[in-house]
N, C-alpha and C positions, 0 to 999 in steps of 0.2 A: 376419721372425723366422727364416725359415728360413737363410737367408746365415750370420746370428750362432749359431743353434744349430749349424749344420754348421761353423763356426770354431772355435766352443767344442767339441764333440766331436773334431775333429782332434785341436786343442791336448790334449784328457783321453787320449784313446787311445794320446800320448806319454808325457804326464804318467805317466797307468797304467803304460806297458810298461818306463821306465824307472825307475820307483822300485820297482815290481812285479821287475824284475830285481836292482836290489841290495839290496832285501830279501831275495833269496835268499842270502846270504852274512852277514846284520847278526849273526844267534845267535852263530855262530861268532866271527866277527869283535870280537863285544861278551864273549868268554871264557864265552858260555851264558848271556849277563844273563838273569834273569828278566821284565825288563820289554820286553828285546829278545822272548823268544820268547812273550808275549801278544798280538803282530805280526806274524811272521817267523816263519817255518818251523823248527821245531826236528829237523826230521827228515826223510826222505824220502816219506815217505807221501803218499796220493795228496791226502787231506785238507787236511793240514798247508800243502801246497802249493795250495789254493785262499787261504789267505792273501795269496798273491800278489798278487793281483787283488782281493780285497774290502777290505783295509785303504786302500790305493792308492787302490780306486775310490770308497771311502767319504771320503777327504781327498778326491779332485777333487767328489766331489758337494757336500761344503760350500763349495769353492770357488765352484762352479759356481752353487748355490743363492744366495750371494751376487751375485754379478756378473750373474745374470736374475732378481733380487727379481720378484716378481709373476709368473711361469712358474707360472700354477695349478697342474700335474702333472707339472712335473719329478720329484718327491722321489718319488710311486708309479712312476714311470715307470722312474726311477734302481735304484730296487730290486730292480722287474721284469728290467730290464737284467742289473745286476748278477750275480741267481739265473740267470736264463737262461744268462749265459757260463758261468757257475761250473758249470751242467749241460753247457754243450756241449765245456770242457775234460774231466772226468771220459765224457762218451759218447766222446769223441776217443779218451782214453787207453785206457780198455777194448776201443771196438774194436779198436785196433792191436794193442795187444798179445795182444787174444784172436786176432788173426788171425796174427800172428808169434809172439807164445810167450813173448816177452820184452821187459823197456825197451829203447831206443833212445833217448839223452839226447836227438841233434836233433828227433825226433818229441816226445819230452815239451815241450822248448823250445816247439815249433811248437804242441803243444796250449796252451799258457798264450797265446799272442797270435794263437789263433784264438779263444779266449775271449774275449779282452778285445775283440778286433775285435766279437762276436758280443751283446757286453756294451751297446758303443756305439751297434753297429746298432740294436738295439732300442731302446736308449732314445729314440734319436732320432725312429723311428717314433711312438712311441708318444706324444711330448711334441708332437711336429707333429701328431701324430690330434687334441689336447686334447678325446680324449674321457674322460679320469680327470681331474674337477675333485670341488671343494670341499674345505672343512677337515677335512672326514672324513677322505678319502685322503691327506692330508698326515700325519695325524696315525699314521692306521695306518702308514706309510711307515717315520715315525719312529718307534716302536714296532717295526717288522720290524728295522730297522739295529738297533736298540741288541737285541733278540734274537738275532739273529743274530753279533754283533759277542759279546753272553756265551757265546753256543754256539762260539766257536771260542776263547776263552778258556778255559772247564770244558774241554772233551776235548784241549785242551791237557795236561792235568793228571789229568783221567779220562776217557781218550777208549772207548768201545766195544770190545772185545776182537774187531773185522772185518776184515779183510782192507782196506777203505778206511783203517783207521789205522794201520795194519802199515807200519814201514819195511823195505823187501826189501832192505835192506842190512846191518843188524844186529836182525832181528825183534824189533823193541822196540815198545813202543806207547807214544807223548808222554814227559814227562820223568819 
């Protein structure tokens, strides 16, 4: 299993980084669709921009979930994955810029596919540990996705008034 899950995470780590990048242009692209920015980034904020990566990585995990039926702990593993990048894009971003002062688009770049790299890592680990079994954990799994998946929908729309949903380009906060 290890061969085919290390196939299959290549392949999602593409999959991710390239739809995870032209997601970044779809809002705009689609004239501000509504349905486009419950996916895609509506803004520059740091938030908005973990979209990147968990809509992406949530289409490869169904894919994924598919194609290894029977992977007792893909799907908590998948999530675990997921939240982890999605922390180590935002630790990225903050440290640099706390240490420089300000964005730097190629550093932000580089923070979204150290995530997603960091995303992958783990999941793999953790699905080759197969120490997260039973339907319990499947089930919490799914229940995290679809929470998580509403929470970047709502603060799309009412996001927190922090500094994580602040775009440093026109200090707006979501639409």
């Amino acid at each position: 299993m290890s061969k085919k899950l290390l196939k299959y995470d290549i392949i999602g780590f593409i999959f991710v980084s390239i739809i995870g990048t032209l997601a970044h242009f779809v809002y705009e692209l689609t004239n501000k669709s509504v349905i486009a920015a419950l996916f895609c980034p509506i803004n520059e904020s740091p938030w908005e921009h973990l979209k990147l990566i968990f809509f992406p990585y949530l289409i490869w995990t169904v894919i994924q979930a598919v194609i290894m039926k029977g992977t007792k702990n893909l799907l908590p593993a998948k999530f675990i994955g997921v939240f982890v990048g999605m922390a180590a894009t935002l630790s990225f971003f903050y440290t640099y810029t706390g240490i420089v002062g300000k964005n730097i688009d190629w550093l932000n770049i580089l923070s979204f596919f150290v995530g997603v790299f960091i995303a992958f890592l783990i999941d793999y680990l953790l699905i080759k540990s197969e120490k997260m079994q039973g339907k319990g954990v499947n089930i919490t799994a799914i229940i995290l996705f679809i929470i998580m998946s509403a929470i970047f929908i709502l603060f799309t729309f009412a996001p927190p008034l922090i500094p994580l949903f602040k775009d440093p380009i026109t200090s707006s906060y979501g639409i």
